[in-house]
N, C-alpha and C positions, 0 to 999 in steps of 0.2 A: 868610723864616722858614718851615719847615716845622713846622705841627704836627701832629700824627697820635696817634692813639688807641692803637697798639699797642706794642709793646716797642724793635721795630726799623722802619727805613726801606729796603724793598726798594733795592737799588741804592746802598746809603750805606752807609760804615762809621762807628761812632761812634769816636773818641779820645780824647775828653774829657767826663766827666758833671762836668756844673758844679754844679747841685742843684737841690732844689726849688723853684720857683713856682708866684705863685699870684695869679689876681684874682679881685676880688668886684665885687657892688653891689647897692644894698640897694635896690630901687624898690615903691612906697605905692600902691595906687589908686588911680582919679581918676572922679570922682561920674558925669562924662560919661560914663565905659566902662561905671561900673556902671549904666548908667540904659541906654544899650546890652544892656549882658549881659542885664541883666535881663525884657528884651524878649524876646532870643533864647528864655530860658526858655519860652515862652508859646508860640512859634514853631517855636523847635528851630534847630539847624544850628551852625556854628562861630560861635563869639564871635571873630572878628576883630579886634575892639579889643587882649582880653586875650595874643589871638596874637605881635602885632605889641608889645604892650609884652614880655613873655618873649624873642622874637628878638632887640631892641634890649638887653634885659639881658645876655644870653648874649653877645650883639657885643662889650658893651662890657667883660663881663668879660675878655672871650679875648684883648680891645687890653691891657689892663693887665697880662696875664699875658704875654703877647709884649713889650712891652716892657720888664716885668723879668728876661725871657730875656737880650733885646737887653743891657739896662746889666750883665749880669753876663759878656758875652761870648758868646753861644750865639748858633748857628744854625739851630737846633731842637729844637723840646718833644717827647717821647714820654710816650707812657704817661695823657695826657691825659685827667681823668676830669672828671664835671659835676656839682652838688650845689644843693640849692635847702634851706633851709629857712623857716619861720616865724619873722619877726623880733618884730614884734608884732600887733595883728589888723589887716590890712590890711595889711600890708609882708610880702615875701620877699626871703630874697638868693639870688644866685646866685652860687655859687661855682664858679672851674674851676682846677685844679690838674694840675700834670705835672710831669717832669725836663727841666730844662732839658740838653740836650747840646750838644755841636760835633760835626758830621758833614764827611766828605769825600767 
């Protein structure tokens, strides 16, 4: 599966836009990172806790948006964008969205 951020895929012609997808997920904090972060404060420098939970979010939204590429027939997303909001205090989602295509 190719996904990529732009319109087109150098070297690939599209023939079919299949349509939009889209993953989420929705992840809480956890007393431990905050009790981490919260260190950092006093210290400084990256909070690696909150790193490493955001990457794993991002991951696993991009699996769920690939694979409803996959079950609609595509073989690659364009246009791929990334979105987070505030769910409630202490949760954010992250959201990632693109068109799904068939490239050849």
């Amino acid at each position: 599966m190719i996904v990529v951020t732009c319109d087109e895929i150098p070297g690939h012609k599209i023939v079919k836009t299949v349509g939009l997808v889209r993953g989420n997920t929705v992840r809480v904090r956890h007393i431990g990172r905050d009790l981490a972060a919260a260190f950092k404060t006093v210290i400084g420098g990256e909070v690696q806790e909150y790193t490493k939970l955001l990457a794993e979010a991002r991951e696993q939204s991009v699996g769920r948006m690939v694979k409803e590429a996959e079950e609609l027939g595509a073989n690659a997303v364009v246009a791929v964008r990334f979105g987070t909001s505030e769910v409630m205090q202490h949760a954010a989602e992250i959201v990632v969205y693109g068109t799904a295509v068939v490239v050849e």
